[in-house]
PALUMNU-672320 format. One record per residue (C-alpha): x, y, z; residue number from 1. Coordinates in steps of 0.05 Angstrom, whole numbers, plus 5000, padded with zeros to 4 digits. Layout:
N
+------+------+------+------+
!    X !    Y !    Z ! resi !
+------+------+------+------+
!    X !    Y !    Z !  NUM !
...
+------+------+------+------+
***
This chain:
458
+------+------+------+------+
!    X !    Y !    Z ! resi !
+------+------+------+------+
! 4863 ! 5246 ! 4780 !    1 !
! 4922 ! 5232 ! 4825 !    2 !
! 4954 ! 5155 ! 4824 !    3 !
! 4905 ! 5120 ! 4878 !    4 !
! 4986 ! 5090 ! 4910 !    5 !
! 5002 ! 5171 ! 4912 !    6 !
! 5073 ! 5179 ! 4879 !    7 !
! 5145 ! 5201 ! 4933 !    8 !
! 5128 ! 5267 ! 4953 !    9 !
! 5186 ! 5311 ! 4936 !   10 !
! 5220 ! 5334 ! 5000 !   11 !
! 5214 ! 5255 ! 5029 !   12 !
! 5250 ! 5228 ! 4969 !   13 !
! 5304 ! 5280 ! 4973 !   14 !
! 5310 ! 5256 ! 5048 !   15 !
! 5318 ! 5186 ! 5025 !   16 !
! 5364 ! 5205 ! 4977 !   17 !
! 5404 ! 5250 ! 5040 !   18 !
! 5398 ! 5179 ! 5085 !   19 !
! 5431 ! 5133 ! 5031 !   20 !
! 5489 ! 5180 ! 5020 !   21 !
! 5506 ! 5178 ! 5103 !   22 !
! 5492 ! 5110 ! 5124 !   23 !
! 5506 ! 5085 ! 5183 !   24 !
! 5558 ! 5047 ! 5166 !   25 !
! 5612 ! 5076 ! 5201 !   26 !
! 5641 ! 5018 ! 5252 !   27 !
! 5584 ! 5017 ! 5289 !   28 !
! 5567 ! 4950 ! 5339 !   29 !
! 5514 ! 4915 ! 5299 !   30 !
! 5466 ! 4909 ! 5373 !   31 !
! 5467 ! 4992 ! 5365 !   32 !
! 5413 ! 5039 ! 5326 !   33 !
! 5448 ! 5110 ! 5303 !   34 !
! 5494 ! 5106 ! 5364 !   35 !
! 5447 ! 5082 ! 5415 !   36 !
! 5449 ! 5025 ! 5442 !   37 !
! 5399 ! 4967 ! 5436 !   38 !
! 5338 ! 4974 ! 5473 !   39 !
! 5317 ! 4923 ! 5518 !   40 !
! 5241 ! 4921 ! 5516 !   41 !
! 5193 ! 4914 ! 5580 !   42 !
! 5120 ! 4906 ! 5576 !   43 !
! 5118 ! 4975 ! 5622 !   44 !
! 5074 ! 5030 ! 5589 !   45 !
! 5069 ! 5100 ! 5628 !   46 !
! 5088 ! 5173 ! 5619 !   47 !
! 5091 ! 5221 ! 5570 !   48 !
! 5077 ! 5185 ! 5495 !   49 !
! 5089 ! 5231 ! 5431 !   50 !
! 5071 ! 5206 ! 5367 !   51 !
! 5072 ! 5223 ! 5299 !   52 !
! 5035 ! 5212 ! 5238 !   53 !
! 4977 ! 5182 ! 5260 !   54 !
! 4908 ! 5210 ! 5251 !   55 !
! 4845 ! 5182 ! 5279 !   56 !
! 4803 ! 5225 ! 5243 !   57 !
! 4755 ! 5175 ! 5219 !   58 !
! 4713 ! 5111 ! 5260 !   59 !
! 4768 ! 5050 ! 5251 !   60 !
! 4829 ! 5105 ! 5283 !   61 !
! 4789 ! 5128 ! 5330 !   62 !
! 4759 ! 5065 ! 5359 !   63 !
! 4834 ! 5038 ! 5351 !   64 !
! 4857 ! 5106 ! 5398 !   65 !
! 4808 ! 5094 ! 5453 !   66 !
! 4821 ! 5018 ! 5458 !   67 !
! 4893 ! 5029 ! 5467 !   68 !
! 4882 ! 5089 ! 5518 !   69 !
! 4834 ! 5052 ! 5556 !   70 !
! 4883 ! 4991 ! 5558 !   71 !
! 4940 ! 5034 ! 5568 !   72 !
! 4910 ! 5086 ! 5630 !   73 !
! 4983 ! 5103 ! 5659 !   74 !
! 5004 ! 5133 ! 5580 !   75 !
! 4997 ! 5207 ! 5570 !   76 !
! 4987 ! 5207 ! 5495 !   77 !
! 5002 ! 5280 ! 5449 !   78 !
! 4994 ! 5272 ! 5384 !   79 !
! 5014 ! 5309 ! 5323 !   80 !
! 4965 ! 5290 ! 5275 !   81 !
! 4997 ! 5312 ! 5211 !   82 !
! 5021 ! 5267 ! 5156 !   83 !
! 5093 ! 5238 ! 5164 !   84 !
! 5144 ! 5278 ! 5144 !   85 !
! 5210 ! 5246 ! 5129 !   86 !
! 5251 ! 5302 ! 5120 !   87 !
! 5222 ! 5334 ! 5191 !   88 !
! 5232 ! 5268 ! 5217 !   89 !
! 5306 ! 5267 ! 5198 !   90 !
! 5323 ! 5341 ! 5222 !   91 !
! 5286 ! 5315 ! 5290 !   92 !
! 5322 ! 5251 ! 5297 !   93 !
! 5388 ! 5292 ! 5279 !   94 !
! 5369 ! 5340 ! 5343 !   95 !
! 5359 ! 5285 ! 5387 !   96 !
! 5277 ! 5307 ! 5390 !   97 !
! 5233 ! 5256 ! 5357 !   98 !
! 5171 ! 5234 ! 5372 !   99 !
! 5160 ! 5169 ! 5414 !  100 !
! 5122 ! 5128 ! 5360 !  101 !
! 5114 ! 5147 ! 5279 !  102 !
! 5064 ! 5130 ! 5235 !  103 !
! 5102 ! 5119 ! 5153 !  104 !
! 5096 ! 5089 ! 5091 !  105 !
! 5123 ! 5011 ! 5094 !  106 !
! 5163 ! 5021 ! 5045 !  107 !
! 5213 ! 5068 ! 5085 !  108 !
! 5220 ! 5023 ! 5141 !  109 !
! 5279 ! 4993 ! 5112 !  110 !
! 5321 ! 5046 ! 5093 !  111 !
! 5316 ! 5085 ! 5169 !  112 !
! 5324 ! 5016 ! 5197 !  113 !
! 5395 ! 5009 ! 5162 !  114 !
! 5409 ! 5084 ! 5179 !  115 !
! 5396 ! 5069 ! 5260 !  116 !
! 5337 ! 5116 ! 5266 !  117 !
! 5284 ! 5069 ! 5284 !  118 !
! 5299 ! 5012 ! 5339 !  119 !
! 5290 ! 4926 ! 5323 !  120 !
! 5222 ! 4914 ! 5356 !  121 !
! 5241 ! 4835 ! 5360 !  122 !
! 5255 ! 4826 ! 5427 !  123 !
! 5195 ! 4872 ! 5451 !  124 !
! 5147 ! 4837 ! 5406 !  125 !
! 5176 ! 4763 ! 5448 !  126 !
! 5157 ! 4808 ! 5513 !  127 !
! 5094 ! 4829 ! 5490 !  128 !
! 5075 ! 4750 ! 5473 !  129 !
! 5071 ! 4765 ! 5407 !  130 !
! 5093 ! 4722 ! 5345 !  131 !
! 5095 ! 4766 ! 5288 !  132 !
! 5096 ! 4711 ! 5240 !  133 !
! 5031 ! 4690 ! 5259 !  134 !
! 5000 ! 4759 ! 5282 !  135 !
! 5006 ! 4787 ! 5207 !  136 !
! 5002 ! 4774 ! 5137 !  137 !
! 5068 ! 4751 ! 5110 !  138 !
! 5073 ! 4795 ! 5055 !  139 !
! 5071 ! 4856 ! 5101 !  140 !
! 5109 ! 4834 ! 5154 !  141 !
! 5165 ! 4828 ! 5092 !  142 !
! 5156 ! 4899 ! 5084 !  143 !
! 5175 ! 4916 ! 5156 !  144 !
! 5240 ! 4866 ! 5163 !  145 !
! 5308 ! 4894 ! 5151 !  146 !
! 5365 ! 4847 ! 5158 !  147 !
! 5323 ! 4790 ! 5193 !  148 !
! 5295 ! 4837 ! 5237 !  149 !
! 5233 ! 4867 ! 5240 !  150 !
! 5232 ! 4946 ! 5251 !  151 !
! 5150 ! 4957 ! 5245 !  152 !
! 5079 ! 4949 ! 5269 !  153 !
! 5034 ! 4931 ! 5202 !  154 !
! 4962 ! 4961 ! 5200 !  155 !
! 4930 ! 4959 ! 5142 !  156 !
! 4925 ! 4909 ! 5079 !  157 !
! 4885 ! 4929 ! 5027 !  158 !
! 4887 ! 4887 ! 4969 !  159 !
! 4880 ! 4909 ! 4892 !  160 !
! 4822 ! 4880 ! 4849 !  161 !
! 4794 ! 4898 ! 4786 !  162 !
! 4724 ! 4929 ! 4792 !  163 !
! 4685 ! 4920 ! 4722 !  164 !
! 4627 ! 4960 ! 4710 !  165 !
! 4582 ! 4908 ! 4685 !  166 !
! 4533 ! 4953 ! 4651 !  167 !
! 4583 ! 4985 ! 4617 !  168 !
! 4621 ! 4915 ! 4596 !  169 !
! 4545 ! 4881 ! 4574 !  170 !
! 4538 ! 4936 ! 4526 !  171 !
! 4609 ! 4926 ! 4493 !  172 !
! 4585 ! 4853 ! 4485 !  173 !
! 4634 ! 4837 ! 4541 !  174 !
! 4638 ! 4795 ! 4613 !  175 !
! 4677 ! 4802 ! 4675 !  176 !
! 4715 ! 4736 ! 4655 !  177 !
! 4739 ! 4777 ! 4597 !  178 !
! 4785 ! 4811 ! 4635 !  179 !
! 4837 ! 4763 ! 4654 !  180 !
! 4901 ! 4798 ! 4672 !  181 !
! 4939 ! 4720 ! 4670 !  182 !
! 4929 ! 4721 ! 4587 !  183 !
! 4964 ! 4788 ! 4573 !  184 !
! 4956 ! 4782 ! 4499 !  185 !
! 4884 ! 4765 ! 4514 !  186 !
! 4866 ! 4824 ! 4562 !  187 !
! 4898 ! 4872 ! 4508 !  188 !
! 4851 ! 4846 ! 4459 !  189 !
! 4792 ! 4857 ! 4502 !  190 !
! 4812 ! 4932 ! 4523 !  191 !
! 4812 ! 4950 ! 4444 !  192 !
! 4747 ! 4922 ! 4448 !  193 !
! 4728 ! 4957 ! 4503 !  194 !
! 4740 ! 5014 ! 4495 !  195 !
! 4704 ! 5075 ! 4459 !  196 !
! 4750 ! 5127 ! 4418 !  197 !
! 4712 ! 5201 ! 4392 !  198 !
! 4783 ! 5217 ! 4344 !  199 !
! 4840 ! 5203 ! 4388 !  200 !
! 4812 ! 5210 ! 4448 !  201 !
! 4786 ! 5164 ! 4488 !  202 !
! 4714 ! 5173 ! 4515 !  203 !
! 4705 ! 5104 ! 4559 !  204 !
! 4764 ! 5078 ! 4588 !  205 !
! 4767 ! 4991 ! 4567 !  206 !
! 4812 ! 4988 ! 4633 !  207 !
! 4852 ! 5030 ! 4677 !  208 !
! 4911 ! 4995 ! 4710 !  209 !
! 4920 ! 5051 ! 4757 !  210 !
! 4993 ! 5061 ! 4713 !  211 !
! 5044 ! 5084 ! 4726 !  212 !
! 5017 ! 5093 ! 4808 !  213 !
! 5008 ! 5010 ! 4804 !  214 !
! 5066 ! 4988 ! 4760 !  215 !
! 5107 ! 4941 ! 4820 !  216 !
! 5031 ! 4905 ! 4817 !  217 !
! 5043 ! 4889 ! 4741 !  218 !
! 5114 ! 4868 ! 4746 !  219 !
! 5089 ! 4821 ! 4797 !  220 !
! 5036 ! 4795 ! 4748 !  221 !
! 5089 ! 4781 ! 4697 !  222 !
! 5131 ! 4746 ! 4754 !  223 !
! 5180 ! 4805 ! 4762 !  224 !
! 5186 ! 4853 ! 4818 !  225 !
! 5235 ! 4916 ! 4832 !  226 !
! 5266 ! 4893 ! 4890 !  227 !
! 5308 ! 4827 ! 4898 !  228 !
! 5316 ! 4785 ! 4957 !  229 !
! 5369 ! 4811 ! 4984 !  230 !
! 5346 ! 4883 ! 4978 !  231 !
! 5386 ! 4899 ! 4912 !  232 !
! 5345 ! 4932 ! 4854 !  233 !
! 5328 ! 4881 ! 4811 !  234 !
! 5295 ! 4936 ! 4756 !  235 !
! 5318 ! 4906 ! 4685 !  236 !
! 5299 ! 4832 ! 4699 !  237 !
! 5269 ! 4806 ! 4631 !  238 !
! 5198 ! 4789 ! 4670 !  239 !
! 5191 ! 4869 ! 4687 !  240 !
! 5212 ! 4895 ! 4614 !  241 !
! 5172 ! 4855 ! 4588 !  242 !
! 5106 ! 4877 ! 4644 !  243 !
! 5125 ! 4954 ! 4620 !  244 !
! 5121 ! 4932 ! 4546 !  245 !
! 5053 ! 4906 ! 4560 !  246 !
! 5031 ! 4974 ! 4600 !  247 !
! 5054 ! 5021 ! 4545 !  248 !
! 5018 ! 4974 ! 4484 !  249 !
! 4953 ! 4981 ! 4543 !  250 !
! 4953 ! 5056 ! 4533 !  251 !
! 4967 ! 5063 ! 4470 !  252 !
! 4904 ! 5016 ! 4459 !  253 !
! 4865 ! 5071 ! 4493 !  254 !
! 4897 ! 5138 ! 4459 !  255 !
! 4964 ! 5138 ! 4499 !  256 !
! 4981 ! 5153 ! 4566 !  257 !
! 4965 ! 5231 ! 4554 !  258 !
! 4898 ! 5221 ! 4534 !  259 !
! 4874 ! 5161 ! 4586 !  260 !
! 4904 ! 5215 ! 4640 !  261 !
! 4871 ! 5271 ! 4605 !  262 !
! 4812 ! 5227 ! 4620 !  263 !
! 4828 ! 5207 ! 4688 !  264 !
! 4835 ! 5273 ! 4714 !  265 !
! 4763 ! 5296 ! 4684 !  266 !
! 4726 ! 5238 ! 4724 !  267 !
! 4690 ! 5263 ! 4787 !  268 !
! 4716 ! 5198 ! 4832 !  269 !
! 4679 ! 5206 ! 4901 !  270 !
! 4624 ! 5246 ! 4866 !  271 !
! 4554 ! 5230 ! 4846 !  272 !
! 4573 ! 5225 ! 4779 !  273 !
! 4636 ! 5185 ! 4786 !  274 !
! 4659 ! 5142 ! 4730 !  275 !
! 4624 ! 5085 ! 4744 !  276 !
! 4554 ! 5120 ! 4746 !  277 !
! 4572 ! 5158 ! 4685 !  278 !
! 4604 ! 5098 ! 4640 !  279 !
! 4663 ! 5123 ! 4631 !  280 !
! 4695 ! 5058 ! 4649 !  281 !
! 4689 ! 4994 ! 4635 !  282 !
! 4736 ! 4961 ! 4679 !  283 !
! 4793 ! 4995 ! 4734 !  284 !
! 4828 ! 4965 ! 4787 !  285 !
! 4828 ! 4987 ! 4854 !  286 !
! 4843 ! 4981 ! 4933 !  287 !
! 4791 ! 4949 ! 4965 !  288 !
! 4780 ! 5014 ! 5001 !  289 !
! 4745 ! 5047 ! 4935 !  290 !
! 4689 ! 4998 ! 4952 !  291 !
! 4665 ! 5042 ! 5008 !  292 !
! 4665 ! 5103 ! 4969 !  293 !
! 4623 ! 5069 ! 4915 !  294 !
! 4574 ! 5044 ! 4969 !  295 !
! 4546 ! 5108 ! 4958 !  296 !
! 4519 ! 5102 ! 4898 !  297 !
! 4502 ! 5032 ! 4899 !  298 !
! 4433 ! 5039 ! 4869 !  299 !
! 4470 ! 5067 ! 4809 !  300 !
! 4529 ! 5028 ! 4794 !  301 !
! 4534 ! 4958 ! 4770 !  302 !
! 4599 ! 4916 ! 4782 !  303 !
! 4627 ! 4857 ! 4800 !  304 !
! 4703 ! 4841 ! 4822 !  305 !
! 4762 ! 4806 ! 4779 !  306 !
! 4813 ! 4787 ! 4820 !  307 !
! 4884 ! 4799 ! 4793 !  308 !
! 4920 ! 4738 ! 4767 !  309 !
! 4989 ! 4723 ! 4752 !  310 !
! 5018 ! 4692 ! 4685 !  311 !
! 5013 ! 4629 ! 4715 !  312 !
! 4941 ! 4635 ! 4731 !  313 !
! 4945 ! 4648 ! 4809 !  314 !
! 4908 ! 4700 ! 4845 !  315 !
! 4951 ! 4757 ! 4882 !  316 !
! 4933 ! 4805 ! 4936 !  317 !
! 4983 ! 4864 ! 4925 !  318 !
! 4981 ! 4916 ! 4977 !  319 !
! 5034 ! 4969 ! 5008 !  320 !
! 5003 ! 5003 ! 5068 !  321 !
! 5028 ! 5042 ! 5138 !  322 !
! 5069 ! 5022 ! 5198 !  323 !
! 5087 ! 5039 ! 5264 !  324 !
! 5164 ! 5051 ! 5284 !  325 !
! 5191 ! 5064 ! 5353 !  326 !
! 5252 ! 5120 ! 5341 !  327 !
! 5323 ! 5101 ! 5366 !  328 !
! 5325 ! 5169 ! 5402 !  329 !
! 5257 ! 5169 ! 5426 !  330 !
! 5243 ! 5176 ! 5502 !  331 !
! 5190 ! 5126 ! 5512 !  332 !
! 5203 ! 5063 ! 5476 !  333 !
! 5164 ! 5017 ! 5518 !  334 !
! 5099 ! 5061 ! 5512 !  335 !
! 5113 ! 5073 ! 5447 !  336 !
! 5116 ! 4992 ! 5422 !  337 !
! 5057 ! 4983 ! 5479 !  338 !
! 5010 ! 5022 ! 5446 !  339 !
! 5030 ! 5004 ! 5379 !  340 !
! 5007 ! 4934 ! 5395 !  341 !
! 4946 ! 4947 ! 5434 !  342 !
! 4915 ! 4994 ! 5370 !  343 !
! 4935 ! 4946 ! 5324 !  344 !
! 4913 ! 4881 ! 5364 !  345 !
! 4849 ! 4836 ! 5345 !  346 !
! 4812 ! 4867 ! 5400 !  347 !
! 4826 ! 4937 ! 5370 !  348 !
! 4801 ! 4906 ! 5298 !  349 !
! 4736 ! 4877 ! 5326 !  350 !
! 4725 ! 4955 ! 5365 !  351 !
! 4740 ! 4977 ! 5300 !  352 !
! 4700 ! 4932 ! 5262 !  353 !
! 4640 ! 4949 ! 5314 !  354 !
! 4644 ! 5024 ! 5306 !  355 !
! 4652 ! 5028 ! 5235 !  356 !
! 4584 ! 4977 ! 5234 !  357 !
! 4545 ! 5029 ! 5273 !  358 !
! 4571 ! 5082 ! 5215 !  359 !
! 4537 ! 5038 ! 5160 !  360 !
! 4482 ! 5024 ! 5203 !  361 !
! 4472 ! 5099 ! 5222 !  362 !
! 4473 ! 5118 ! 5150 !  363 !
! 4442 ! 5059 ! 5120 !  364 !
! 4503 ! 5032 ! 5078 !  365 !
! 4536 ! 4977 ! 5061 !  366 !
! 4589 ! 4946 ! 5104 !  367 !
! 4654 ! 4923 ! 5057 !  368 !
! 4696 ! 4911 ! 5120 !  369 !
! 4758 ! 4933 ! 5149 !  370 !
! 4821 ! 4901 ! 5123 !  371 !
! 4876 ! 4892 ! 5168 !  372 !
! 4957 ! 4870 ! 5168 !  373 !
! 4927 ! 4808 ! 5212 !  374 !
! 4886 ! 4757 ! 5179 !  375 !
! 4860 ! 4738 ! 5246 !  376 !
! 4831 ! 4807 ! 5255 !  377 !
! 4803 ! 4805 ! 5180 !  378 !
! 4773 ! 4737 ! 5190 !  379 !
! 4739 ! 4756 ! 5274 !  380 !
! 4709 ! 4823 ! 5237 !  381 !
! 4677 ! 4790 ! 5178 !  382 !
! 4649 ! 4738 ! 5212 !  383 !
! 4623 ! 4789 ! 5264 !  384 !
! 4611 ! 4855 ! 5221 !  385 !
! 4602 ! 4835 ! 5153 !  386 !
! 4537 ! 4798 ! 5128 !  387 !
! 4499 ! 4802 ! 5065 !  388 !
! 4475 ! 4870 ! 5049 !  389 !
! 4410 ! 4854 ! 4999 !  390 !
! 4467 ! 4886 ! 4943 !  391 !
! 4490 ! 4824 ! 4895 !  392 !
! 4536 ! 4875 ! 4865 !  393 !
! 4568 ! 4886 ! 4924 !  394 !
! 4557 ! 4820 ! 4958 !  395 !
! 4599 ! 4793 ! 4908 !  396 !
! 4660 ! 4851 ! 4909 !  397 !
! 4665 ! 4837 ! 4980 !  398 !
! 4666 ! 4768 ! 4977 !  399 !
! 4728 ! 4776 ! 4925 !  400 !
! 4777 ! 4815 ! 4962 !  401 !
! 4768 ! 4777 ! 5027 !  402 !
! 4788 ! 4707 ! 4983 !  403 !
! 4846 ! 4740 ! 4955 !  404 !
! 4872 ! 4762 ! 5023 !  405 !
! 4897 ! 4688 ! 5020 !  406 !
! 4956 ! 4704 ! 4972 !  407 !
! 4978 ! 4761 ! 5001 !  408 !
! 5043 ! 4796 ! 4958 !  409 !
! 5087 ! 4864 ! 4968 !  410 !
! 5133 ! 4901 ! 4940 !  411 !
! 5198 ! 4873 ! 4992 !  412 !
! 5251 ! 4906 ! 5037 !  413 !
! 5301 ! 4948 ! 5017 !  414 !
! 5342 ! 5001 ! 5045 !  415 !
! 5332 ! 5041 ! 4994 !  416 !
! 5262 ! 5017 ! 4974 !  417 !
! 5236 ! 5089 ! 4966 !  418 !
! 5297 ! 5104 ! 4914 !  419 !
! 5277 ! 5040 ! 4874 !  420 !
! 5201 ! 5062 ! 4870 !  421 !
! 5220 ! 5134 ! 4845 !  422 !
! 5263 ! 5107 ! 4791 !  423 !
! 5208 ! 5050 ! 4770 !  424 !
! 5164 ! 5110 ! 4768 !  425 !
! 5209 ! 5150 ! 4730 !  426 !
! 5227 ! 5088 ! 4677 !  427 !
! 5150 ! 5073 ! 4665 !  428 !
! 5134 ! 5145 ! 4652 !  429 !
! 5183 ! 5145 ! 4609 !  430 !
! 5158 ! 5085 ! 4565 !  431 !
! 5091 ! 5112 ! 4562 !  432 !
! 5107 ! 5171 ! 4535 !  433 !
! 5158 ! 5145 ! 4490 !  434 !
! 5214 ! 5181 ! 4516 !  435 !
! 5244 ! 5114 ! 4521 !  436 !
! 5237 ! 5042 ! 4501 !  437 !
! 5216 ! 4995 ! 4555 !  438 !
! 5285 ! 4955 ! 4553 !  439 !
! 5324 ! 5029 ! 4557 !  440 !
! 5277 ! 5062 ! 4614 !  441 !
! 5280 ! 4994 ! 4655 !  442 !
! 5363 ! 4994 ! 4638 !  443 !
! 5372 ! 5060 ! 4663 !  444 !
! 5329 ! 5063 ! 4721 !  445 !
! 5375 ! 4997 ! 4748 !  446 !
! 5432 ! 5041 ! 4742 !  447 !
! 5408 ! 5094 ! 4779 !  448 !
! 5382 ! 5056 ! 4831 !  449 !
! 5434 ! 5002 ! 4838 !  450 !
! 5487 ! 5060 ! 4854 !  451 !
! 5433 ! 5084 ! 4915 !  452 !
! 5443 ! 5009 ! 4938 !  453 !
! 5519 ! 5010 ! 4933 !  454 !
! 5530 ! 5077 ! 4973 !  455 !
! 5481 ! 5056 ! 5022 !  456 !
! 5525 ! 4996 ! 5036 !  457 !
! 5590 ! 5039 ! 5040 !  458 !
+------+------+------+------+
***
């Protein structure tokens, strides 16, 4: 099974890599983007709009789509549905021939913010009436602001949690409580318990981290973090050798990080016999959006929600999640940033919210909700959309990932975020596999990363 917070694809990170070695650094006026000049927003919305990346193949984009046509009449919206594709993306901003408005990862906002490709939306947010500070979560609107200005449109925010299969934990002589990720030492003991070895294999999994796919999350929990506040690598900070420590001494618990992912990748996840039917778990930790495909098979599962804790005992809500950018060379920038806002406003959310209600409804599921950059929208479509299904189970999963919404955490800005994640991938993979010790793999992963940082400032 693939990391559920899918690891760089190949050609985007070499494009990152391309971006930091030509900066735009180059004498540039600091009101221009890539050459162009600043653009001066207008709430005007008509002609041709071509976007890129965004998909509404399912209820909540579609619904999203037809609210922001139907507010937007005079826009005449093409869109190439495929994932984003940094590399194309670069080779198209290089020709002058981008699309109008891109869907991407948060995390690469940064780095084609400080490379001029994508224009500060600041000034057209102030025209739109919109205060992005109180429109979206903080934590996300961090992940969109490059130099004190913000560069993206959040849309989702979907927290982590741990998901215990309390079937599987009651017959290990075990609770939810148990699994408290703010005692380290604790947690570890509870895992051995946990879990269920045939040799040196494991059989049932005491708890998947999601690791290395969820290792910023666990530097975070020991009060680390990759990224510093002023968008430095901050890699080999005590807190975060110390997190990777703990994540290689959790696998080797459970038969090392070959077997768990031996494991993993034999457990049918959106299937009928998924790991929580089958027992093969006893606790994981997932995006909130796992609770729809377990909805499903609610009559066979049994779990209950943890959140995830800090060292110091406080609950966090870690989440990455997708943007909207308006080019610098793009033709349209004030449909572009129009429509942007009007699929990602609270009236979009509540359409959302309604059609994805008529899904469950249609289909006789349960409703886990729709979680959003903008706690406004979260709160309007749970008070409107989400009620109690009849399911304890899930009654009670629900009810834990909208309360930690209210400590809401990222990974941070850099302009070389995606660089930094790659080598934090690279360092933890090689702990686990003991290529390295944690203090080395952390050491060296700085390095790498901190010259990224350096020639992107040149």
């Amino acid at each position: 099974m693939l990391s559920r917070r899918r690891a760089l694809q190949a050609g985007a990170a070499t494009t990152v890599l391309g971006l930091a070695a030509c900066s735009s650094g180059g004498g540039e006026e600091s009101g221009s983007a890539g050459g162009h000049e600043s653009h001066e927003f207008t709430t005007t919305a008509t002609g041709p709009l071509a976007t890129m990346g965004f998909n509404p193949s399912d209820e909540v984009g579609q619904s999203r789509a037809d609210h922001a046509a139907a507010q937007l009449p005079d826009l005449e919206i093409e869109m190439d549905t495929t994932n984003f594709d940094a590399q194309k993306f670069t080779a198209q901003a290089a020709a002058g021939q981008v699309a109008d408005l891109i869907q991407l990862d948060r995390a690469l906002v940064a780095t084609f913010a400080a490379n001029g490709l994508i224009m500060p939306l600041d000034q057209g947010f102030e025209a739109h009436g919109v205060d992005p500070a109180q429109q979206y979560y903080a934590a996300a609107l961090e992940d969109v602001t490059h130099d004190g200005a913000v560069y993206g449109v959040p849309q989702f925010f979907q927290p982590s949690a741990i998901l215990v299969n309390t079937r599987a934990a009651e017959a290990a002589g075990m609770t939810p409580e148990d699994f408290d990720t703010s005692d380290p030492a604790a947690l570890l003991a509870a895992v051995e318990k946990a879990t269920t070895m045939e040799g040196s294999s494991p059989v049932v999994l005491g708890f998947d981290a999601d690791i290395p796919g969820s290792a910023e999350m666990w530097l975070q929990v020991f009060g680390g973090g990759s990224i510093g506040e002023d968008g430095a690598p901050a890699l080999d900070r005590p807190e975060n050798v110390e997190a990777v420590t703990w994540m290689k001494q959790l696998m080797d618990l459970q038969g090392g990080y070959a077997e768990v992912t031996s494991l993993k990748n034999s457990m049918d996840v959106f299937g009928e016999q998924n790991q929580y039917v089958s027992d093969q778990v006893v606790a994981q930790s997932w995006a909130q959006w796992y609770l729809n495909v377990l909805t499903d098979f609610a009559d066979a599962v049994d779990l209950q929600a943890v959140p995830i804790r800090d060292i110091e005992g406080n609950p966090i809500a870690f989440a990455g999640g997708s943007a909207f950018a308006v080019p610098a060379a793009g033709a349209n920038p004030d449909g572009a940033l129009a429509w942007a806002l009007a699929a990602t406003s609270t009236d979009a959310w509540l359409k959302a919210g309604e059609a994805r209600q008529a899904t469950v409804a249609e289909g006789g599921g349960i409703n886990t909700g729709v979680f959003t950059a903008s706690p406004e929208a979260d709160e309007q479509v749970r008070e409107q959309f989400v009620s109690e299904s009849g399911d304890p189970d899930f009654d009670q999963a629900i009810s834990a990932y909208y309360e930690i919404l209210a400590e809401p955490r990222s990974t941070g800005s850099s302009p070389v975020g995606e660089q930094i994640k790659q080598a934090l991938l690279d360092a933890v993979t090689a702990a686990l596999n003991g290529e390295k010790e944690p203090a080395q793999a952390m050491a060296d992963a700085q390095a790498a990363a901190q010259r990224d940082f350096e020639s992107n400032a040149e």
